[in-house]
PATORGU-287670 format. One line per field, with one value per residue (C-alpha): x, y, z. Coordinates in Angstrom, 3 decimals, decimal comma. Each point is the difference from the previous one (the first is absolute). Layout:
east	(X/...) $
north	(Y/...) $
up	(Z/...) $
//
This chain:
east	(-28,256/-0,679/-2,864/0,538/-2,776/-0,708/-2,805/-1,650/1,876/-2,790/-1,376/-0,492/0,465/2,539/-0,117/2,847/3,032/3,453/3,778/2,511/3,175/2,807/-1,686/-3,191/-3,339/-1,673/-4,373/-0,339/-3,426/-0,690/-1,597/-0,275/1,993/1,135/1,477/3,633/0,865/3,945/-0,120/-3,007/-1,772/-2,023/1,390/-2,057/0,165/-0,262/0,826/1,340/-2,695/1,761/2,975/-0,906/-0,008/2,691/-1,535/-3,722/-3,029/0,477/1,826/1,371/-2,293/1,263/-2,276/-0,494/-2,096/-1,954/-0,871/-1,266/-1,177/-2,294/-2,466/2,482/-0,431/2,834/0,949/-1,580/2,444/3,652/0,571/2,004/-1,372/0,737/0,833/3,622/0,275/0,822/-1,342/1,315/-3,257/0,952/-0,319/-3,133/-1,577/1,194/-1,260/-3,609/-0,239/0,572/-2,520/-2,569/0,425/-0,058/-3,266/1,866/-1,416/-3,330/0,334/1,958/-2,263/-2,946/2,045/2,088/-1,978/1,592/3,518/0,021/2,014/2,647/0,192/0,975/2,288/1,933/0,422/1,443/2,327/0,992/1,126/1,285/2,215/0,468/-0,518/-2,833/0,731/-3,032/2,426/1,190/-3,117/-1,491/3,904/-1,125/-3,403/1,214/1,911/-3,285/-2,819/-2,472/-3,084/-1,388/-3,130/1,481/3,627/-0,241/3,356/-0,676/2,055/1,746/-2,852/-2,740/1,942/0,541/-3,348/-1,541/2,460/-1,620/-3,106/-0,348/-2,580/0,124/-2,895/1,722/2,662/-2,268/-2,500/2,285/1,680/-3,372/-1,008/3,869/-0,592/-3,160/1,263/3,158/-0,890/-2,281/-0,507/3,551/2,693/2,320/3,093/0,008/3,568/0,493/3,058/0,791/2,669/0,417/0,286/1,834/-2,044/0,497/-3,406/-1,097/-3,718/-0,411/-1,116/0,881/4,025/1,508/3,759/0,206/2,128/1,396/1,104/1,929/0,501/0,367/-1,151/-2,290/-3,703/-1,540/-3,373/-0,394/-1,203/-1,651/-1,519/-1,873/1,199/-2,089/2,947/-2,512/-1,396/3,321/-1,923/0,136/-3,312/-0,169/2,734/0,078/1,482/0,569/2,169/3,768/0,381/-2,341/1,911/-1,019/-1,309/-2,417/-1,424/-0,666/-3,415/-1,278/1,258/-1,808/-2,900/0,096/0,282/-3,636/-1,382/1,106/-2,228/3,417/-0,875/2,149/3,256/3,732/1,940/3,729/2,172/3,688/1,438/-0,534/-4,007/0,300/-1,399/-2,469/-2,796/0,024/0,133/-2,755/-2,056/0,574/-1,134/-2,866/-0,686/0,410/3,111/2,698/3,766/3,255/2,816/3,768/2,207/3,573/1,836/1,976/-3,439/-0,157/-3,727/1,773/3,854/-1,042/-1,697/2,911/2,420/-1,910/0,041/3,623/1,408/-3,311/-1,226/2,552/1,565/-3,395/-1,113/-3,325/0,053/1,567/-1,254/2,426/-0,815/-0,138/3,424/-1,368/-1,380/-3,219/-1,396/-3,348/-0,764/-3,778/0,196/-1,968/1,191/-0,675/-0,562/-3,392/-1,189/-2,941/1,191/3,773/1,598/2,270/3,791/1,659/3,725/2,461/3,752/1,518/3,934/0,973/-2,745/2,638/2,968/-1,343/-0,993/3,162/2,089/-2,235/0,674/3,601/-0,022/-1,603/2,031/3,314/-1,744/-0,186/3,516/0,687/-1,676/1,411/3,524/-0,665/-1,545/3,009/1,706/-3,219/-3,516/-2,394/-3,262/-0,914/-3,623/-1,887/0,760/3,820/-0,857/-2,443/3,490/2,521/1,247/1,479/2,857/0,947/2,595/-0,149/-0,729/-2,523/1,777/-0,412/2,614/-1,272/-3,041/-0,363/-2,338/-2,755/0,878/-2,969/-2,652/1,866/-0,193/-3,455/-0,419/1,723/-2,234/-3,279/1,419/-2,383/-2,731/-3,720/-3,248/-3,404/-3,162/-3,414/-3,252/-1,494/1,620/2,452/3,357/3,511/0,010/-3,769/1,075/3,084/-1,316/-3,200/2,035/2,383/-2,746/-0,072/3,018/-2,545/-1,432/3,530/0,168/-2,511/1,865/3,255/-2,041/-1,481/2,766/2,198/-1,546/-3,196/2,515/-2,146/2,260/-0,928/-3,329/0,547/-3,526/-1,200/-3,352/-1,018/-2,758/2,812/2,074/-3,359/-0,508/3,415/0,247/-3,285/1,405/2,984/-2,313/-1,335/3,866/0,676/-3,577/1,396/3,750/-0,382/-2,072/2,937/2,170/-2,002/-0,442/3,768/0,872/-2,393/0,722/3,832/-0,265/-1,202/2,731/3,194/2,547/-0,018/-0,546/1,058/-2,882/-2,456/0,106/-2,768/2,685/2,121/-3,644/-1,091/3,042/-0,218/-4,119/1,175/1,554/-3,546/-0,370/-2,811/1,147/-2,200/-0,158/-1,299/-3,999/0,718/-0,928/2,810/0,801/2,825/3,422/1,467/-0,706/0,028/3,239/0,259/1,094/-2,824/-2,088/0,808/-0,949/-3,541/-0,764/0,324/-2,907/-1,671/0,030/1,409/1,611/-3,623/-1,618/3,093/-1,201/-3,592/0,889/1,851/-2,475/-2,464/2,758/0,116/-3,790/-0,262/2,426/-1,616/-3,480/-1,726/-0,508/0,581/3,302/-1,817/-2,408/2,851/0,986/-3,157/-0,218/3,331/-0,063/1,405/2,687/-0,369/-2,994/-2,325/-1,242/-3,280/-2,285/-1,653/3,134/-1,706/-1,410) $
north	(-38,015/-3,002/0,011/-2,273/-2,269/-3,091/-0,983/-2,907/0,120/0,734/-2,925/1,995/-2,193/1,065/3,492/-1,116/-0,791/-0,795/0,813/-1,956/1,845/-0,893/2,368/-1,611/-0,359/3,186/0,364/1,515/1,231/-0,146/3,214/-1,083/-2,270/1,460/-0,854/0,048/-0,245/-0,095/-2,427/-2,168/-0,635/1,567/2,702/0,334/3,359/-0,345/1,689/-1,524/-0,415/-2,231/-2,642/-3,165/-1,729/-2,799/-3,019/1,242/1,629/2,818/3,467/3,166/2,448/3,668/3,250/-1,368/-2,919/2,307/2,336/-3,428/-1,925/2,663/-2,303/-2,226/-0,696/2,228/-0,049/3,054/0,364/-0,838/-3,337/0,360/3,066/0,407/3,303/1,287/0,474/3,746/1,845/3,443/2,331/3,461/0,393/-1,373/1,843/3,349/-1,108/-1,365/3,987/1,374/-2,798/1,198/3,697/-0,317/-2,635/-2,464/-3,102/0,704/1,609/-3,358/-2,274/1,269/-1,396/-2,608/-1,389/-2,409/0,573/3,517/-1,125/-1,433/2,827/2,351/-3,415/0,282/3,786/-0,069/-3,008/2,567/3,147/-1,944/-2,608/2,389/-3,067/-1,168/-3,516/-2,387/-3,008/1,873/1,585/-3,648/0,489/3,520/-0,306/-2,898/2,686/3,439/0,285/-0,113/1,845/-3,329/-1,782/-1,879/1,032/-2,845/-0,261/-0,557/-2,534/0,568/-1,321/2,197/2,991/-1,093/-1,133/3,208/2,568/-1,861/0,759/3,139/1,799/3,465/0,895/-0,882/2,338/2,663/-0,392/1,221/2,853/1,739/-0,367/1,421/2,770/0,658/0,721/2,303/3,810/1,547/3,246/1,301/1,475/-3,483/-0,110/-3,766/-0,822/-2,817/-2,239/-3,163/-2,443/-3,713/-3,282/-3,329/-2,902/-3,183/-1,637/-1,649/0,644/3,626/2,383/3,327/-1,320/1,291/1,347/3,433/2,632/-1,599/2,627/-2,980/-3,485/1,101/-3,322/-0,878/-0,384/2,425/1,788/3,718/1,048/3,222/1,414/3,585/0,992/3,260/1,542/2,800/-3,109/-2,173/-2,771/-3,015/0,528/-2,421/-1,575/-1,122/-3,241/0,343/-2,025/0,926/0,996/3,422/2,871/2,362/2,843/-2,015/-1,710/3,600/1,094/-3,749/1,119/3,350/-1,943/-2,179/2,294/1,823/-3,238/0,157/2,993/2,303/3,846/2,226/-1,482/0,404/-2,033/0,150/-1,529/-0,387/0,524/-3,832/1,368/3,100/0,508/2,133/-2,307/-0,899/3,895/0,788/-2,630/1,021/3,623/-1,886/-1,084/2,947/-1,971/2,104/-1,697/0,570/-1,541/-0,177/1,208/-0,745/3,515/-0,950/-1,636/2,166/1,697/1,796/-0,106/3,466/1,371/-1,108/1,354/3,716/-0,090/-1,203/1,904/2,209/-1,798/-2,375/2,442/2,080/-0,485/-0,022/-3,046/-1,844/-3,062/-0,072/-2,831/-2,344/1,752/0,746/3,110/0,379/2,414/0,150/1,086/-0,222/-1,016/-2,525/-3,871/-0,055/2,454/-0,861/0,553/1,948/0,632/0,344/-2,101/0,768/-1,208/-0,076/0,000/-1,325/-0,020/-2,519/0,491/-3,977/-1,076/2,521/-2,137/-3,276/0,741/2,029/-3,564/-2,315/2,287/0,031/-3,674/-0,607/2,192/-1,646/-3,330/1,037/1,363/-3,646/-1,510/3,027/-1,671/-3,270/0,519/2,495/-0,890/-2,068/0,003/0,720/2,566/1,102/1,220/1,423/0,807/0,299/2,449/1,785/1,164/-0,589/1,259/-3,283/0,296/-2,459/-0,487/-0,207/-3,389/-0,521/-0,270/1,466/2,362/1,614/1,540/3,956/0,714/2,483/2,636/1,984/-2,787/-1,502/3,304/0,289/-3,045/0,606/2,937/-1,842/-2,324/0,269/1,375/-1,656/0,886/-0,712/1,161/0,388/0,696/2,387/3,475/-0,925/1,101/-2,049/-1,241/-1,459/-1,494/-1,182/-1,626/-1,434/-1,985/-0,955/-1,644/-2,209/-2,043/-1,664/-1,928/-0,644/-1,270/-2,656/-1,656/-0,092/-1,570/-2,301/-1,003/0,172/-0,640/-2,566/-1,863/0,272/0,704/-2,610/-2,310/-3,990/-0,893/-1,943/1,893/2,825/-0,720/-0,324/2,940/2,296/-1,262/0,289/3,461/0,881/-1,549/2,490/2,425/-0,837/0,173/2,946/1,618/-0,923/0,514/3,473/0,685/-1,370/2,322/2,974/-0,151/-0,719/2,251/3,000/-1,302/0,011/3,709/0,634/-1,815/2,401/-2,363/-1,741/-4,352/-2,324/-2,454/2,196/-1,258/-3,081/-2,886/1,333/0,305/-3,070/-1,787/1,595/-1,010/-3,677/-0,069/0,448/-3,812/-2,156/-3,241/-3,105/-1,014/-2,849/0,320/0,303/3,875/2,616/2,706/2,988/-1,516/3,305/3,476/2,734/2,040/3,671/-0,099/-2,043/2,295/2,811/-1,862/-1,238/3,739/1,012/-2,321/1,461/-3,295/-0,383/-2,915/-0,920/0,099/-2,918/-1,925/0,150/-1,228/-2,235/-1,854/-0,013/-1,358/-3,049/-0,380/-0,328/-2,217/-2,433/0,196/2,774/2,433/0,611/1,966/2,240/1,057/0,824/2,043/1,655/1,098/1,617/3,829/1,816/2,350/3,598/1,039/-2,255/-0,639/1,729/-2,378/3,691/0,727/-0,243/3,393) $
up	(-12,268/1,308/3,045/3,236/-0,394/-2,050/-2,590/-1,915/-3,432/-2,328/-2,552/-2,894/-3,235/-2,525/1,879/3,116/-0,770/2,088/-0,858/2,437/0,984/2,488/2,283/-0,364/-2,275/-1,356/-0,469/-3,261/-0,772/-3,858/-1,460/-3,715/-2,427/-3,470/-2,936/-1,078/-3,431/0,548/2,670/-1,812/3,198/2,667/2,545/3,386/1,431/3,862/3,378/3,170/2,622/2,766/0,636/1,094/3,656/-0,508/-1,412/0,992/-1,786/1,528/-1,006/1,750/-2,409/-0,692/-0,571/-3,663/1,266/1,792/-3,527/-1,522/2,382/2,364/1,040/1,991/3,168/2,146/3,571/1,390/3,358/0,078/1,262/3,286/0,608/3,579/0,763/1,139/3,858/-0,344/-1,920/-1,545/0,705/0,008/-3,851/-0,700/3,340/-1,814/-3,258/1,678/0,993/-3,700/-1,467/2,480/-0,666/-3,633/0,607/-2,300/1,865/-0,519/-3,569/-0,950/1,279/-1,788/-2,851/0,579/3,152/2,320/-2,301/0,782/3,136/-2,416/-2,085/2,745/1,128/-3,087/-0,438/3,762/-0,968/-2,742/2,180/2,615/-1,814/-2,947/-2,362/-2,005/-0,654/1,056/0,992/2,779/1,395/2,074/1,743/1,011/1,078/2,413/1,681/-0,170/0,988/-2,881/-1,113/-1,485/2,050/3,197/-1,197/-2,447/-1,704/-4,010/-2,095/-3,060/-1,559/1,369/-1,250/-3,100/-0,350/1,191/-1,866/-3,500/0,861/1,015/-2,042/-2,096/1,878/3,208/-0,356/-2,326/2,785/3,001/-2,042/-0,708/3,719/1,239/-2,434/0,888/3,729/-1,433/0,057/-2,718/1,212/0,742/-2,939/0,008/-2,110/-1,249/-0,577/-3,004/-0,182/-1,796/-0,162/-1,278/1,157/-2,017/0,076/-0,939/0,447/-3,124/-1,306/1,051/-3,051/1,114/0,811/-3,114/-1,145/0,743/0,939/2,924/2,659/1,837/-1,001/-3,959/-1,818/2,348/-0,545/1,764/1,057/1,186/3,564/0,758/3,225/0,251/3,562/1,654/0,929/2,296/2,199/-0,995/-0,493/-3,250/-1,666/-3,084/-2,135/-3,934/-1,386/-3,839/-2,605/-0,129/-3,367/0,883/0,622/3,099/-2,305/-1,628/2,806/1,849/-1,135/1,340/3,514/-0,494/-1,024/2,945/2,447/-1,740/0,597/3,591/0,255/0,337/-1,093/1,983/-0,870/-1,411/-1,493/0,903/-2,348/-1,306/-3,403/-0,930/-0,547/-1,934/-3,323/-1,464/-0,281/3,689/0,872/-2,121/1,552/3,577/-1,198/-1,708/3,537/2,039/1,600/1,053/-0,211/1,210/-2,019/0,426/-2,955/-0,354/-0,903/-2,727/-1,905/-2,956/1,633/2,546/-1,017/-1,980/3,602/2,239/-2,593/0,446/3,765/0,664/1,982/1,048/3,061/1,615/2,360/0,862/3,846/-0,891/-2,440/2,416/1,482/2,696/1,994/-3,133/-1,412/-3,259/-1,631/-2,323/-2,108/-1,918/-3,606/-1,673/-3,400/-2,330/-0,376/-3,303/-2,774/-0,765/3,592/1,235/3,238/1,637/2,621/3,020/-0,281/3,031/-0,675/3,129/-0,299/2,512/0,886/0,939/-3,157/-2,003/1,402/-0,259/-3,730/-1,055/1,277/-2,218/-3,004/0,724/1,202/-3,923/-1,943/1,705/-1,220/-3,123/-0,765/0,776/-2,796/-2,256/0,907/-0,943/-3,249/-0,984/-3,643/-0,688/-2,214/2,722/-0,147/3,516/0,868/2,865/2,315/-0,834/-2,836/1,788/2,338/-2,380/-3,475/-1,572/-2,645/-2,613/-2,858/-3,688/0,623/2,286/2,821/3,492/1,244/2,632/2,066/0,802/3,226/-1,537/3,314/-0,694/0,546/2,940/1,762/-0,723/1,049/3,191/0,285/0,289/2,483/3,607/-2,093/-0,036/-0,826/1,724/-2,021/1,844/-1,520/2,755/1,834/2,293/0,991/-0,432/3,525/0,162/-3,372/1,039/3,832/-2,172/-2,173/2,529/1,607/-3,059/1,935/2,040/-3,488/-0,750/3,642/-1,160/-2,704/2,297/3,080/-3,109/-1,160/2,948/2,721/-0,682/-2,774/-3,113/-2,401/-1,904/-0,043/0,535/-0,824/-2,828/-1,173/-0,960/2,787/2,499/-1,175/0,392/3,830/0,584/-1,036/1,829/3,340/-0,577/-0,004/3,363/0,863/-1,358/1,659/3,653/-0,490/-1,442/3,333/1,826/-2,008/0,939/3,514/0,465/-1,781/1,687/3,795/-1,392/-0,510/3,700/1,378/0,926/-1,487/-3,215/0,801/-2,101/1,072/-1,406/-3,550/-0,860/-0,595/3,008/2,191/-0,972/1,289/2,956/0,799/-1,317/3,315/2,000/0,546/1,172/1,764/0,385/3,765/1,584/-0,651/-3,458/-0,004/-1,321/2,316/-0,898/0,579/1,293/1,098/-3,120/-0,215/-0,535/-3,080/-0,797/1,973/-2,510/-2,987/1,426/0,512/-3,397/-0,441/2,906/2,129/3,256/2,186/1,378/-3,445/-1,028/2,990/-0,624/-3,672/1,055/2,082/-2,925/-2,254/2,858/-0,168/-3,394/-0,187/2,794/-2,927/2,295/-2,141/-3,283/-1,351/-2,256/2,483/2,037/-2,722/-0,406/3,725/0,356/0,541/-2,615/-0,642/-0,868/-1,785/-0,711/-3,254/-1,284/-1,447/-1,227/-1,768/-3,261/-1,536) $
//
């Protein structure tokens, strides 16, 4: 990516050198020189860094320059940086409310110090343009209010130049003070998710091939955030090579969250987790876990073969408003355990549909490809023989396939079945609504992916990379806060909105404009409709809390006061945060 500003090309003997193109000349930046013995000369290895100004010493550099050239002197502010005559306010006024509940001004600016306003700049750019590309944030901040000093609108340079330097201790620094403010004394259920991200950056040591869950062939890194699913709140997240799979990273998240000072905890976790080592270790812990079990996994395909039929009908195992039914059964995980578990056993009617069609949808497939390959040397494996009897000449040659009825219909049998295991007494429907609650960490990696467009990282560091994924963090902090209180005022409404999402809120507030007028003070463009009336309240602010924002937006702007203070002084939402959280 090239940035939008121009630079001295640097005079670096035998370590610059140029390639002309009909597009124009290319900065190459020399790493080292080798040997080749095939080609009987020298072979420079080098990466782009800029393209050249016409006939000039000067280049267009690109985030590469910045990696190897730190010290250069950067424009701090983007040049032209007059700001847009309206600007879209409603957003960033409901966001300024979350960051002052959750104290994430102050708690960022013990770190970062006067870039703490740019952090919270960029994880608002992130929510409310769904996109993480830095080119494109200058183009939004001309348009928003900002959290930065004065409103100062940051260049492409600034960001880059601040995103590789932001320190391990930086970020270490404000997770142990976030966590430190979480709740210690309450029972929380921390629910643990993870996902990956492709990246194409270039020097970062923990992007590795892996099992890609998108994007196969991609380089990739893995993502995982513990989410207190009691408080619904992110609490820390883990960054770790892509070639490690989830089960062996899990005892470093329990290990993590001991150093967080957690102790009345469990762990709620999906299938993706389970092994014996990480179960012991929870019990080594006095953790207690809940852990979703498909029902045809061979662990509990023997239990939900023994209570077919026992339960599904039975008004007392019903969970009626969730259309499923559960039962529970206390039995030990493992053979060599000291104590016994709790399986709670559901049977879900449309789950039974949906999975009978994919088994029919597959074994129609693969009569196909037994009728291609008839009169022909062929040797099928599984899954075709795990369904089908296959039948073959005196020659070798395929005849003809026989479906094996008695493992389809048991197949068919298990279909709707799963299994959730919990470590402590309780009965199939706490089990059941505890894991469900689990959806809000998945929740997380859809609104990362989705909705703050970090799919992938377009940074060129592993230093970069880190911040970015920190600054997501931030993002992910507020938007799930969003989330929430949407979702709870939602529920208290008599009809279901479709405004009441985040993306389909935040389009609406977009609309809450500040116009410049004569003075050169901003002043609300309009009055505030009911619809937008309805979303404010879920945040617990009102038409004259907007207005009094709004004028404090205006002063900042004119250099009056500072944005962050601003920030600092609005009244929060909800309960506010106890700085004696900590047991």
């Amino acid at each position: 990516m090239f940035l939008n500003f121009t630079v001295s090309i640097p005079r670096l003997k035998g370590k610059i050198s140029r390639q002309g193109t009909k597009s124009g000349t290319y900065i190459h930046y020399v790493l080292e020189r080798s040997y080749d013995p095939k080609k009987k000369h020298t072979v420079p290895k080098r990466v782009l860094i800029g393209k050249c100004v016409g006939e000039t010493e000067t280049m267009v550099p690109n985030e590469n320059f910045l990696v190897f050239f730190p010290d250069a002197v950067l424009p701090e502010v983007r040049e032209s940086a007059r700001r847009c005559s309206t600007l879209m306010a409603g957003s960033y006024i409901v966001i300024a409310n979350i960051v002052q509940t959750y104290g994430l001004g102050k708690m960022l600016q013990k770190h970062f110090l006067d870039r703490a306003g740019l952090v919270l700049d960029l994880a608002a750019y992130m929510i409310i343009e769904e996109r993480n590309q830095g080119q494109y944030y200058p183009d939004y901040a001309y348009r928003h209010p900002l959290f930065s000093k004065d409103m100062r609108i940051a260049s492409d340079a600034a960001i880059s130049n601040f995103l590789a330097n932001v320190s391990p201790d930086q970020i270490s620094g404000f997770l142990n003070d976030w966590n430190a403010k979480r709740d210690h004394r309450s029972r929380i259920y921390i629910s643990y998710d993870s996902t990956n991200k492709n990246c194409q950056a270039g020097d970062v040591d923990f992007v590795e091939f892996g099992k890609a869950k998108v994007d196969q062939g991609c380089p990739i890194f893995n993502l995982a955030v513990a989410y207190d699913k009691t408080n619904q709140v992110p609490l820390f997240y883990e960054c770790y090579p892509g070639s490690i799979n989830d089960v062996s990273q899990f005892k470093f998240l329990v290990d993590k969250a001991i150093a967080y000072n957690y102790k009345r905890i469990g762990f709620i976790i999906d299938r993706g987790y389970f092994c014996k080592i990480n179960i012991d270790y929870m019990d080594a812990n006095n953790f207690e876990f809940i852990m979703m079990v498909k029902g045809c996994k061979a662990l509990v395909a023997e239990l939900v073969d023994r209570l077919h039929g026992t339960f599904e009908n039975r008004v007392d195992a019903s969970l009626r408003e969730h259309c499923i039914s559960g039962t529970t059964e206390k039995m030990k995980l493992f053979p060599e355990d000291s104590r016994e578990r709790y399986f709670h056993v559901f049977f879900n009617p449309m789950k039974m549909a949906t999975e009978r069609r994919d088994i029919e949808n597959a074994l129609t497939q693969m009569q196909k490809n037994f009728d291609q390959w008839v009169g022909r040397e062929v040797e099928f494996g599984s899954p075709h023989t795990d369904y089908f009897q296959c039948h073959y000449d005196e020659k070798g040659r395929f005849l003809f396939a026989e479906e094996k009825k008695s493992i389809i219909e048991h197949a068919y049998s298990r279909c709707g079945y799963f299994c959730i295991i919990t470590s402590e007494k309780m009965s199939a429907r706490d089990a059941y609504l505890q894991y469900r609650g689990r959806d809000a960490s998945e929740k997380l990696f859809s609104a990362d992916k989705s909705f703050l467009g970090s799919k992938s990282m377009r940074v060129h560091s592993a230093e970069a990379v880190r911040a970015k994924i920190f600054i997501e963090f931030i993002a992910l902090i507020i938007r799930q806060r969003l989330y929430n209180l949407l979702k709870d005022e939602m529920l208290r409404l008599p009809t279901k909105r479709n405004y009441m999402t985040v993306p389909a809120a935040i389009r609406e507030l977009e609309k809450i404009e500040l116009v410049r007028i004569n003075d050169g003070r901003y002043q609300l463009d309009h009055a505030i409709t009911r619809t937008q009336e309805i979303i404010l309240k879920s945040f617990g602010m009102t038409k004259d809390k907007v207005m009094s924002q709004a004028a404090a937006i205006s002063a900042a702007l004119a250099g009056k006061k500072d944005s962050m203070e601003d920030v600092e002084d609005l009244e929060p939402i909800g309960e506010e945060e106890n700085e004696d959280a900590e047991a």
